[in-house]
C-alpha positions in Angstrom: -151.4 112.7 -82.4 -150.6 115.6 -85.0 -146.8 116.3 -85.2 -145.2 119.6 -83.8 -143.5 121.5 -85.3 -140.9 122.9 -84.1 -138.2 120.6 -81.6 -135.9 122.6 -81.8 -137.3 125.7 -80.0 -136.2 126.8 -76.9 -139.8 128.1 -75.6 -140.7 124.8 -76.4 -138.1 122.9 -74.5 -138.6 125.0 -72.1 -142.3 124.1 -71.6 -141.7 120.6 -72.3 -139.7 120.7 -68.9 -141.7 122.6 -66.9 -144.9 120.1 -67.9 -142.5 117.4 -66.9 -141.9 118.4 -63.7 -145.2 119.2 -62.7 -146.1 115.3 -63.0 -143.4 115.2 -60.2 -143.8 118.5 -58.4 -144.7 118.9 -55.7 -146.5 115.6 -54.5 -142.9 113.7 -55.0 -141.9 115.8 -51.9 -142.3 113.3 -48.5 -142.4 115.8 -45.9 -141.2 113.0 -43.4 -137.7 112.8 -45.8 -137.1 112.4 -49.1 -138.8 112.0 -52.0 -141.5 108.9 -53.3 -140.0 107.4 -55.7 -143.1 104.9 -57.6 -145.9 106.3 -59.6 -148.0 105.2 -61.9 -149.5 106.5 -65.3 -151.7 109.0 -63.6 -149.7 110.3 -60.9 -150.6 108.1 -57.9 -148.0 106.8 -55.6 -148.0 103.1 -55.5 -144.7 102.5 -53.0 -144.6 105.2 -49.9 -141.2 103.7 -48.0 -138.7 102.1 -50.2 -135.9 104.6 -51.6 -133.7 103.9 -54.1 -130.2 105.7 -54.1 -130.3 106.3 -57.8 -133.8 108.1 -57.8 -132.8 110.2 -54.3 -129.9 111.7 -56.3 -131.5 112.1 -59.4 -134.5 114.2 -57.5 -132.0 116.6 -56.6 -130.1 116.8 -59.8 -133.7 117.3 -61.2 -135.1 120.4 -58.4 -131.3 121.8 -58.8 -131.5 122.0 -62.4 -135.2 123.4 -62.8 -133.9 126.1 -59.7 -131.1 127.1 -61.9 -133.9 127.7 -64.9 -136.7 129.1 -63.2 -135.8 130.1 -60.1 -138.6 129.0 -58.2 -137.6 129.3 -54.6 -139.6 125.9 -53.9 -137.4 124.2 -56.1 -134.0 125.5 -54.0 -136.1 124.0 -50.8 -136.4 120.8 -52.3 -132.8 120.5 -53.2 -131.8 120.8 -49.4 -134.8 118.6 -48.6 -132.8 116.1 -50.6 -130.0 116.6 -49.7 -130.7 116.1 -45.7 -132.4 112.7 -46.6 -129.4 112.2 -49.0 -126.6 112.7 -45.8 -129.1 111.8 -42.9 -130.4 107.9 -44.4 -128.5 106.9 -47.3 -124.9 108.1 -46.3 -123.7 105.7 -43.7 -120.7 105.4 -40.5 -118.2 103.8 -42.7 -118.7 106.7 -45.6 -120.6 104.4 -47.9 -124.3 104.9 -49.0 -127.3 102.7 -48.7 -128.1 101.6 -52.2 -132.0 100.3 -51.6 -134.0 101.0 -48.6 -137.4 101.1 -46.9 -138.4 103.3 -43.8 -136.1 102.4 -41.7 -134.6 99.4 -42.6 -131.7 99.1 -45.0 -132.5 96.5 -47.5 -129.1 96.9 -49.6 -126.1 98.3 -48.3 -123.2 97.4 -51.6 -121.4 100.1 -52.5 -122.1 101.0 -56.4 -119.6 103.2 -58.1 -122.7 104.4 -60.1 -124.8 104.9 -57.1 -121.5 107.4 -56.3 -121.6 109.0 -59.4 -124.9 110.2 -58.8 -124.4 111.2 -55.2 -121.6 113.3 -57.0 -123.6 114.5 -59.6 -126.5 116.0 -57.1 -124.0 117.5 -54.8 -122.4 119.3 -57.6 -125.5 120.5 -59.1 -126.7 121.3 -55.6 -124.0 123.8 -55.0 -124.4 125.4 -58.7 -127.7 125.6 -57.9 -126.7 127.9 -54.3 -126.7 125.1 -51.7 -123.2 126.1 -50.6 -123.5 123.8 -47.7 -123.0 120.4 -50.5 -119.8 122.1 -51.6 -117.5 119.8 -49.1 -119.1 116.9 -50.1 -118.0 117.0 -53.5 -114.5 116.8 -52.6 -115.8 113.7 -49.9 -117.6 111.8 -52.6 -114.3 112.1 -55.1 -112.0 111.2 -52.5 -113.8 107.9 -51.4 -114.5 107.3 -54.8 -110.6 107.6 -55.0 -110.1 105.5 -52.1 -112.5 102.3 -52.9 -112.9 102.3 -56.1 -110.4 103.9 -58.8 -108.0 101.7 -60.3 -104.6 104.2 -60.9 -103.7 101.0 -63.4 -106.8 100.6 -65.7 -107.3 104.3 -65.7 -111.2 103.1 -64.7 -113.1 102.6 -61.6 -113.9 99.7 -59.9 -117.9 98.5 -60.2 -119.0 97.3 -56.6 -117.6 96.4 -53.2 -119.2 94.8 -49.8 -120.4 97.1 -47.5 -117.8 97.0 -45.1 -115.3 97.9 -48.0 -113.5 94.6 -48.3 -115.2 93.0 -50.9 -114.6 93.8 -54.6 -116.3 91.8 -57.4 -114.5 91.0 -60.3 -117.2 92.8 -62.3 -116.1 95.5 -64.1 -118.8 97.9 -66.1 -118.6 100.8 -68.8 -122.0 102.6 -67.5 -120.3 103.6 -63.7 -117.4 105.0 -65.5 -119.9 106.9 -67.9 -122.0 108.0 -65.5 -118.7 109.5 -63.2 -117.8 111.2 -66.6 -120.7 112.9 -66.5 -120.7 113.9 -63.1 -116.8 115.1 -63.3 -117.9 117.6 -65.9 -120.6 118.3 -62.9 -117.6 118.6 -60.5 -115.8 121.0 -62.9 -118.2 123.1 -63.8 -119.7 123.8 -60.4 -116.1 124.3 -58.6 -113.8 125.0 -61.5 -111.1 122.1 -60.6 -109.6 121.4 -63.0 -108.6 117.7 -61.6 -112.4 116.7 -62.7 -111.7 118.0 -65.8 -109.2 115.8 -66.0 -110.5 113.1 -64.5 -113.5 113.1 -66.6 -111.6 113.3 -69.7 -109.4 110.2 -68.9 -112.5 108.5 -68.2 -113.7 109.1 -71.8 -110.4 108.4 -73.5 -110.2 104.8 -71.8 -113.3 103.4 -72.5 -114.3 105.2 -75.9 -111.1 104.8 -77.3 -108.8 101.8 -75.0 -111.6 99.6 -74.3 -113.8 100.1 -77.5 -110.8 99.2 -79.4 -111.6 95.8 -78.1 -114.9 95.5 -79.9 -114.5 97.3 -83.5 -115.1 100.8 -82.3 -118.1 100.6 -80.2 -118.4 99.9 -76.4 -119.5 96.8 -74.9 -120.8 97.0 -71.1 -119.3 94.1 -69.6 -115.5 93.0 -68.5 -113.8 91.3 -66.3 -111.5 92.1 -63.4 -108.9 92.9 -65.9 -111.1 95.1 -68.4 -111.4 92.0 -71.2 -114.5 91.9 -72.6 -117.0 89.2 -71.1 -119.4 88.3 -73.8 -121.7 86.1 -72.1 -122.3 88.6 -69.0 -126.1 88.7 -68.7 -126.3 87.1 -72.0 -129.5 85.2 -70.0 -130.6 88.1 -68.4 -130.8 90.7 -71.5 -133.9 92.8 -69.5 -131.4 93.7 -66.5 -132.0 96.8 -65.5 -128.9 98.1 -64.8 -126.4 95.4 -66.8 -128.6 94.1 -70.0 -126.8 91.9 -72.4 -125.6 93.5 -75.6 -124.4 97.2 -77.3 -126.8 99.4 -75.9 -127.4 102.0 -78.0 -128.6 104.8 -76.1 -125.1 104.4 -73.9 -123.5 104.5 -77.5 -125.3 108.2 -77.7 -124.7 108.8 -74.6 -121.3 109.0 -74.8 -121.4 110.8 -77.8 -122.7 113.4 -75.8 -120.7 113.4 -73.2 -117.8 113.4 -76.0 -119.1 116.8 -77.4 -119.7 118.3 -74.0 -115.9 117.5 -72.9 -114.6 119.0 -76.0 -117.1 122.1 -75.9 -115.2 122.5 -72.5 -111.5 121.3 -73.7 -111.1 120.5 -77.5 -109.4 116.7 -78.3 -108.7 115.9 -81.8 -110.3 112.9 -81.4 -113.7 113.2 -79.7 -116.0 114.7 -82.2 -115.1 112.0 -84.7 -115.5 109.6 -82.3 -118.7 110.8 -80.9 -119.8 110.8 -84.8 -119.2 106.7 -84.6 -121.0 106.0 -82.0 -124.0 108.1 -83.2 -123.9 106.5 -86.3 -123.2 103.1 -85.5 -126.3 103.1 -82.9 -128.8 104.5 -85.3 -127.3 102.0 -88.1 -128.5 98.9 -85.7 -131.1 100.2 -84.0 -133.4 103.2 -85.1 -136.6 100.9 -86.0 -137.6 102.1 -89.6 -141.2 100.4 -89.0 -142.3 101.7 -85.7 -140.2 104.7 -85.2 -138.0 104.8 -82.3 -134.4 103.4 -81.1 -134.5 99.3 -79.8 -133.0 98.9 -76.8 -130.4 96.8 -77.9 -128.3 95.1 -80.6 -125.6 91.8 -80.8 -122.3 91.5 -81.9 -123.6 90.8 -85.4 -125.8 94.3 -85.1 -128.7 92.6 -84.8 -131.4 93.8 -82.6 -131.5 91.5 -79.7 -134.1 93.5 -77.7 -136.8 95.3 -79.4 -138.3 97.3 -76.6 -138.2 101.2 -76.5 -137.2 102.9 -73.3 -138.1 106.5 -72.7 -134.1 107.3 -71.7 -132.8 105.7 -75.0 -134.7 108.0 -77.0 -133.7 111.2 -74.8 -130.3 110.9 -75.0 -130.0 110.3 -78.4 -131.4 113.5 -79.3 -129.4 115.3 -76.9 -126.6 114.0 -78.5 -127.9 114.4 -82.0 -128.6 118.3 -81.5 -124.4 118.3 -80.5 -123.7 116.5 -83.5 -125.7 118.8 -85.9 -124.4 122.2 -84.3 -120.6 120.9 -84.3 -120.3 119.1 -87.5 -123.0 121.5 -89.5 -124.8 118.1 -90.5 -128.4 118.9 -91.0 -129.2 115.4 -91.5 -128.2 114.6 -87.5 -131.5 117.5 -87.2 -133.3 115.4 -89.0 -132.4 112.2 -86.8 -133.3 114.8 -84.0 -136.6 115.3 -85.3 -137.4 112.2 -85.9 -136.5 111.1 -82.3 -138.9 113.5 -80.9 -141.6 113.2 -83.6 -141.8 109.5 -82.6 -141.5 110.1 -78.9 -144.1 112.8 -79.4 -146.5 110.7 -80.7 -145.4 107.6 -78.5 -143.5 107.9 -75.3 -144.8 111.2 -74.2 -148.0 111.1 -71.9 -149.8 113.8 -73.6 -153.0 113.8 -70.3 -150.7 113.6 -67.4 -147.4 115.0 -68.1 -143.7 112.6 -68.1 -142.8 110.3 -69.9 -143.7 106.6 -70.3 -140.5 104.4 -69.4 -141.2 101.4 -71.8 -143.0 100.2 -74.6 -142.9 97.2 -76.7 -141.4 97.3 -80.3 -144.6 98.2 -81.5 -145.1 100.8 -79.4 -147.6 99.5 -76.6 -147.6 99.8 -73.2 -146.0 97.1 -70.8 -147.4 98.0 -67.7 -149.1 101.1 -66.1 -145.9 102.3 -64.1 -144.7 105.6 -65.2 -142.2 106.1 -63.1 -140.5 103.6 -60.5 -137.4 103.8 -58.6 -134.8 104.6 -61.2 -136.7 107.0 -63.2 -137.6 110.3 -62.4 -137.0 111.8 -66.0 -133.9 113.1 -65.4 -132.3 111.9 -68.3 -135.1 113.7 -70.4 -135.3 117.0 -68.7 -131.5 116.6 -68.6 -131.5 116.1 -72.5 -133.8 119.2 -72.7 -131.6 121.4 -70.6 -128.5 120.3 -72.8 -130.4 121.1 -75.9 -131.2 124.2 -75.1 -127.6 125.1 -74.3 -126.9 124.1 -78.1 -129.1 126.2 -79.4 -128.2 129.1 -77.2 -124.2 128.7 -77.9 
């Protein structure tokens, strides 16, 4: 694959999305409710019934974002197509949401802060987007988020309760309180409030700054019930797909953009040196010098303890590398940029039917022929493009 040359332009970007969603658009769209959520390589649905909550919100995040872009009236359609699966089959009596489901038959009903941030997230975008009617339920989702799950004492929200509300595990995670940061900036910038603001930026402080204090700097995933770090969480389950074992570098970036997007929004004297750390301490461990690319993840000791390369890793770490550069007039973070897509242009990019590929091995082969199941539907790459672009534009 010959190397293009120019990242870093917004025509391009621009393109790259719109190929992107045309893997997805329009046969995603289940005109019985929803959207399919499991495709392979080529296209072709593999899984017709079950829904994740993850992928349902991130479907609408995706249509409400390209609506916003290209203002294809489709795309407004099948953000309210969403959203009517999103309120008629995965909200539920008691105000929680079904987390995993299949036609009619609710296979998981736990209550996941992250599966909250999302439903956040989409309504938020939604109602930037001119679905007016999801403007209530972002006030809804924050307040039962407030309800079940915030902790007024850590400053963090809780990870997962029973379905009936009563039971809370002692698990506590870094990735549901990153992904609420990111859809409190959402919040604020689709209703102006300034208590998401807020909210997002206390969010930020606690775990990039309170809690990575625990662990020289850089942010672990896993604690307990009291926010001390639990080392051996998933320590035998380093492939879990939500909670893997080890500093995962593209959260490390991922916060680093959400850093620079908070202080874009309300300077802090600390985040842009902070957001610098994490950058650099990811691509210190992990950016593989051999077969281009960002591992998955590295130990305590820095050491890559999981060699694979996921699409998402890649995507936010040049999202957050094009902040980097622009703020801190670094051209060496455009290099790192570059060299993120060069490698993902050459690698993770399906060049015949348009997406991305979610995984490879370290050396850059495929693991299996599913593009896209439940969990992906490239929003964090379109999402990365649509940031980017914003960069250049500012």
């Amino acid at each position: 694959m010959k190397k293009h040359n120019d990242f870093s332009s917004i025509d391009f970007l621009n393109q790259h999305i719109q190929k992107t969603m045309a893997f997805y658009h329009p046969k995603c769209i289940d005109d019985n409710g929803g959207f399919y959520q499991f495709f392979k390589d080529n296209g072709d649905i593999y899984d017709s019934e079950t829904r994740h909550l993850v992928s349902s919100t991130r479907f609408i995040f995706n249509y409400a974002m390209a609506y916003q872009a290209y203002q294809k009236p489709e795309y407004l359609n099948a953000v309210r197509h969403g959203l009517l699966f999103l309120r008629e089959r995965h909200l539920t009596e008691n105000g929680g949401y079904v987390w995993l489901l299949k036609g009619d038959e609710d296979l998981d009903l736990t209550n996941h802060c992250y599966g909250l941030a999302f439903v956040l997230l989409a309504y938020s975008v939604a109602y930037q987007a001119g679905a007016i009617e999801a403007k209530p339920w972002i006030n809804e989702t924050f307040d039962l988020m407030e309800k079940h799950f915030w902790s007024e004492q850590d400053g963090l929200y809780k990870d997962e309760i029973s379905a009936d509300w009563k039971g809370v595990s002692p698990y506590r995670g870094q990735n549901a309180n990153m992904h609420s940061c990111e859809a409190m900036i959402m919040a604020f910038d689709a209703t102006g409030d300034q208590r998401f603001l807020l909210r997002a930026k206390l969010l930020a402080e606690n775990i990039c700054q309170r809690q990575a204090d625990l662990s020289q700097g850089q942010i672990w995933e896993h604690y307990d019930e009291h926010w001390e770090i639990d080392w051996e969480y998933n320590k035998d389950d380093p492939k879990n797909l939500f909670r893997p074992w080890g500093f995962q570098p593209g959260h490390q970036t991922e916060w680093c953009k959400l850093l620079m997007m908070l202080n874009s929004r309300e300077p802090s004297n600390w985040m842009v040196e902070k957001a610098k750390f994490l950058f650099d301490a990811a691509w210190r461990s992990s950016w593989d010098s051999v077969n281009g690319g960002l591992c998955y993840g590295y130990d305590p000791q820095g050491n890559v303890c999981d060699g694979e390369k996921y699409f998402w890793v890649q995507a936010e770490s040049f999202a957050a590398a094009a902040w980097l550069a622009k703020e801190t007039s670094d051209s060496s973070y455009w290099d790192k940029y570059n060299a993120l897509w060069n490698y993902s242009w050459n690698n993770m990019i399906d060049h015949k039917y348009c997406a991305w590929f979610r995984i490879l091995t370290q050396d850059n082969q495929a693991i299996d022929d599913c593009k896209s199941p439940a969990g992906k539907t490239d929003y964090h790459t379109m999402g990365a493009c649509y940031e980017v672009i914003k960069v250049l534009k500012s």
